[in-house]
C-alpha positions in Angstrom: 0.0 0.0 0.0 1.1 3.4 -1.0 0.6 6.9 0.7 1.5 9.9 -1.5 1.7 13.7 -0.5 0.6 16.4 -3.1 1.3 20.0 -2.4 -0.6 23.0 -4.8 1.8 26.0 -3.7 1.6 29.0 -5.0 4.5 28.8 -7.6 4.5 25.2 -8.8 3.7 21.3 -7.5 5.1 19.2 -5.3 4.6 15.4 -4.5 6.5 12.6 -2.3 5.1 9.5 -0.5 5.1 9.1 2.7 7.1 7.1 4.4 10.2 6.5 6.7 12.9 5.8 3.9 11.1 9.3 2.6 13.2 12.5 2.9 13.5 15.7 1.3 15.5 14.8 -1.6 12.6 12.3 -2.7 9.9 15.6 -3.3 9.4 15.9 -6.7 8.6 19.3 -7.6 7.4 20.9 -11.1 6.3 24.8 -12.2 3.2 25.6 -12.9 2.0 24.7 -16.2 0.8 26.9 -18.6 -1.9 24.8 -19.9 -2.8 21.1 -18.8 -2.3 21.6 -15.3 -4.0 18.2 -13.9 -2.6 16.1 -16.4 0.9 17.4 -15.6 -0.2 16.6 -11.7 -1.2 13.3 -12.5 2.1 12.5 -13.8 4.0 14.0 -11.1 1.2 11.5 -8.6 2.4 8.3 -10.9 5.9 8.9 -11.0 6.2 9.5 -7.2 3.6 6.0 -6.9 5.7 4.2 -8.4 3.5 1.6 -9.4 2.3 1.2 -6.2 -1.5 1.0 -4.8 -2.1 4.4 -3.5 -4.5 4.0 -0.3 -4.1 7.5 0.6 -3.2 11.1 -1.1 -3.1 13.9 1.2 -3.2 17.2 -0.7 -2.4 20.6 0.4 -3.6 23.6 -1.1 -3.2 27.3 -1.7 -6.3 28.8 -1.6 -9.0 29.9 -1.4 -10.4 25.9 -1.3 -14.2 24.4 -0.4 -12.8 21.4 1.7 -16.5 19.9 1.9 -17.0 19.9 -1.8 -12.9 18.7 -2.3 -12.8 22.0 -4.6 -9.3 24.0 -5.2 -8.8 27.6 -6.8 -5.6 28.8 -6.2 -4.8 32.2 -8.4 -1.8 30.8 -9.7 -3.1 28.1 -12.0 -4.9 30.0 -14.5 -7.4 26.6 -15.3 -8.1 26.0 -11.6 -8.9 30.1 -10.6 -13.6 29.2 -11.5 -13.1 26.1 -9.0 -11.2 22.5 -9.7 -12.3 19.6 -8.1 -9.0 18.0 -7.5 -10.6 15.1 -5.0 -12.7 14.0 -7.3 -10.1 13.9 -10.2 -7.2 12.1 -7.8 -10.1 9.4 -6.9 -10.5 8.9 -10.5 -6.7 8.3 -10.7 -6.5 6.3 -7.3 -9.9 4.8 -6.8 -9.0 3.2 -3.8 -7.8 6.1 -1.7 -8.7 8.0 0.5 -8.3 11.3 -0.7 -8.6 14.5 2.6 -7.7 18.3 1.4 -6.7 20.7 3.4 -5.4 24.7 3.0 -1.7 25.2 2.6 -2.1 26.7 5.7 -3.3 24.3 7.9 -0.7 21.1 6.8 2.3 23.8 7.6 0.4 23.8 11.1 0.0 20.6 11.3 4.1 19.8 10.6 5.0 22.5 12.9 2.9 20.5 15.6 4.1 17.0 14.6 7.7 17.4 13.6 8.5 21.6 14.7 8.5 24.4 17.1 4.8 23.9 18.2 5.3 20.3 18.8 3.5 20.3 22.5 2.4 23.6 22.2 -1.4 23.9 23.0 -2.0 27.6 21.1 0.5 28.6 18.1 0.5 30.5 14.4 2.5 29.0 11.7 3.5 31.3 9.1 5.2 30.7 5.8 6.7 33.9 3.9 7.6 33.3 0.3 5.8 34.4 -2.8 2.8 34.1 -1.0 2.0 34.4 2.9 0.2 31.4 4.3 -0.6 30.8 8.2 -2.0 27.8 10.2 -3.9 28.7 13.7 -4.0 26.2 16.6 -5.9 26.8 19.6 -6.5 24.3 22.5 -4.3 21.8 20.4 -6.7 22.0 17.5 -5.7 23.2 14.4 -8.3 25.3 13.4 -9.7 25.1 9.8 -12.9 27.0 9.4 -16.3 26.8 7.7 -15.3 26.2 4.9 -12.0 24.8 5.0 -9.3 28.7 4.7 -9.0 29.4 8.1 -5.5 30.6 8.3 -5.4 33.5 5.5 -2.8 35.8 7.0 -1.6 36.8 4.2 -4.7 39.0 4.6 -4.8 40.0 8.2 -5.1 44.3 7.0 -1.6 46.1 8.4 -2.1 49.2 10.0 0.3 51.9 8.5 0.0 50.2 4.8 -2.2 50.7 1.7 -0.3 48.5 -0.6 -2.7 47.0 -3.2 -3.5 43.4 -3.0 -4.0 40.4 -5.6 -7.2 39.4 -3.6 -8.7 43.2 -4.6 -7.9 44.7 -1.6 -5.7 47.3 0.3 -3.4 46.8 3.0 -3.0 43.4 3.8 0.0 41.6 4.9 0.7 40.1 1.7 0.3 43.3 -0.2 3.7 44.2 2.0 5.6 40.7 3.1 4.7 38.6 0.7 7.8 38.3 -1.9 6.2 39.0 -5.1 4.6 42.2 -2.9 8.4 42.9 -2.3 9.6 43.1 -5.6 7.5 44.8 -6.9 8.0 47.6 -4.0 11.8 47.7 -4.6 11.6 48.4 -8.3 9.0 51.1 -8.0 11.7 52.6 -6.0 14.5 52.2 -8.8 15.8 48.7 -7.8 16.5 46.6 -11.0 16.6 43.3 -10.1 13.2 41.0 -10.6 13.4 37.8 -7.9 12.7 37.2 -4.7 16.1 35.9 -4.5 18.1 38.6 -5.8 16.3 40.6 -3.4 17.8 38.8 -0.5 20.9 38.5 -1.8 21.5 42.3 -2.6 19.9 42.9 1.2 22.2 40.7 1.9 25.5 43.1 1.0 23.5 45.9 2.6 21.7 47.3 -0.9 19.6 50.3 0.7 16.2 49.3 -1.6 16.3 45.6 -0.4 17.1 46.4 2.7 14.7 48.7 3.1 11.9 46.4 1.4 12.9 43.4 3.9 12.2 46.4 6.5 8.3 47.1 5.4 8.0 43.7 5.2 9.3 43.0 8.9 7.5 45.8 10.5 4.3 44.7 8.6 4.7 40.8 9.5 5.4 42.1 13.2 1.7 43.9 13.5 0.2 41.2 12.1 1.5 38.6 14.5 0.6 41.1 17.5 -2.5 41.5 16.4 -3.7 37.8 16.0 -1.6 37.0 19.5 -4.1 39.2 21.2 -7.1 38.1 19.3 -6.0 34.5 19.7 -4.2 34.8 23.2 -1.0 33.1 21.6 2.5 33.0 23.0 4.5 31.3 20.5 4.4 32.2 16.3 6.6 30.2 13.9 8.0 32.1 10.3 9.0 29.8 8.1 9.3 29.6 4.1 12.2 31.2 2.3 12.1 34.8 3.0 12.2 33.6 7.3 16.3 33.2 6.5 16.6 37.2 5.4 18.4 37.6 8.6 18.3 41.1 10.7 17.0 42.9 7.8 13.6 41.4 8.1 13.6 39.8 11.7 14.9 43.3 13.5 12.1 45.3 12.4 10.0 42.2 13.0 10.9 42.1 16.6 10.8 45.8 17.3 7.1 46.1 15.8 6.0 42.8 18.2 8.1 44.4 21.0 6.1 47.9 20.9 2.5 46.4 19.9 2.1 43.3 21.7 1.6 45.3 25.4 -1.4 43.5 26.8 -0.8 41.8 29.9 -1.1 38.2 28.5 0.9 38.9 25.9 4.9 39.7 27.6 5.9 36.2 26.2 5.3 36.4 23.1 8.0 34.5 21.0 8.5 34.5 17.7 11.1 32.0 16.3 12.2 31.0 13.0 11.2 27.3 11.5 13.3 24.5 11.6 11.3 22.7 8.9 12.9 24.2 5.5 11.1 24.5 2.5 9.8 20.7 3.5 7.1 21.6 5.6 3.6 22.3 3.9 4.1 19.0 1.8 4.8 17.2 5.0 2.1 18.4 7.0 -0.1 16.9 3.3 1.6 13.6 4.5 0.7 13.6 8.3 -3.3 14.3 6.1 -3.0 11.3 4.6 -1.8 9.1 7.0 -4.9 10.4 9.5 -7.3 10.0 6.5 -6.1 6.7 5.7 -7.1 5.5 9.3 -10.3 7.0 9.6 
């Protein structure tokens, strides 16, 4: 019997099955297609099946999703944006498995509580920064997942002190400012000339004023955010994960600073905020832990 892992991230695919002679270096990863999206995931699902009888496929998804109806429509995948119904279609390919879907959000929660920093933790946020910015709540050792299934969005938590457009139509939300694409963007309005995510780090990396000064919105804006959901959710403990977490003092000063003068309650002293351990691993992991609770239920 087989169990596979499927992540829909918001710049390409991911799959791996789950197992213990499984590691990192077995996720198969893939861009996003143009066209043909689900018959490039099916071929990603077979090769990492191996052959094999798949009993269970957890998938993780960027959202937004309708868990009850097993429906995806992440904005990246042009084909998928009206509503895909990727449970349905993975049953058709595996019609023995289980098949449980989940937001992006929620599997990173549910590694950090399995395998990370909340492991043991009864109330925590997960947060991964990348091109995107996707969170997973847990409160009273649940992971919280909402009516209908995208509890979690953080990446649209509004930012006091910001009025950066957003992708989802609105003003001011975290992503609009933290999120990496949201980075970019800012730095070459301001005369920067690179165009990645990574070039951004590396030129705040050798002190570049524009990148630095874009991994400082960013931290500032990430720090509100996280204050503001501690004191809603009466948290004391917030993982950052995803690739922009390793940005170093540039983005985790100002993060820090912003926590430090906003999160003043008396419940709230601390507070910690602590970098993941994970790597870039962790949503399609937390898809695997799905699977494997699926499978047995």
């Amino acid at each position: 019997m087989t169990v596979l892992a499927l992540e829909i991230g918001s710049s390409g695919f991911a799959a791996t099955r789950v197992a213990d002679d499984v590691d990192t270096d077995d996720i198969r990863r893939i861009p996003i297609p143009a066209t043909g999206a689900w018959a490039r995931c099916q071929e990603l699902l077979l090769e990492v099946a191996g052959g094999g009888e798949v009993t269970a496929l957890g998938v993780a998804s960027a959202g937004p999703i309708d868990m009850a109806a097993g429906v995806i429509a992440p904005a990246e995948v042009p084909e998928w944006r009206g509503g895909f119904g990727i449970v349905e279609a993975a049953r058709k390919l595996f019609p023995k498995a289980q098949v449980p879907l989940a937001l992006d959000g929620v599997c990173l929660a549910l590694a950090e509580r399995g395998f990370g920093a909340t492991s043991g933790v009864m109330d925590s946020l997960a947060v991964s920064v990348s091109d995107r910015i996707t969170g997973g709540v847990v409160v009273g050792g649940f992971i919280l997942v909402g009516r209908t299934g995208n509890a979690g969005h953080v990446g649209h938590v509004l930012v006091p002190g910001f009025d950066d457009r957003c992708s989802c139509g609105g003003r001011g939300c975290l992503e609009a400012v933290a999120g990496g694409l949201a980075m970019v963007r800012w730095a070459r309005e301001q005369g920067w000339a690179g165009t990645s995510v990574r070039e951004l780090l590396d030129a705040a990396g050798v002190g570049e004023d524009i990148p630095v000064a874009a991994l400082g919105r960013a931290g500032t804006a990430l720090g509100r955010a996280i204050a503001s959901v501690a004191a809603l959710l009466d948290l004391d403990l917030v993982v950052l994960g995803g690739p922009l977490a390793g940005a170093g003092p540039a983005l985790w000063k100002p993060l820090g600073e912003a926590v430090a003068t906003h999160a003043r309650l008396s419940f709230l002293p601390g507070l910690r905020v602590v970098p993941s351990q994970l790597g870039e691993g962790a949503t399609i992991m937390g898809a695997g832990v799905l699977a494997l609770v699926g499978r047995n239920t």
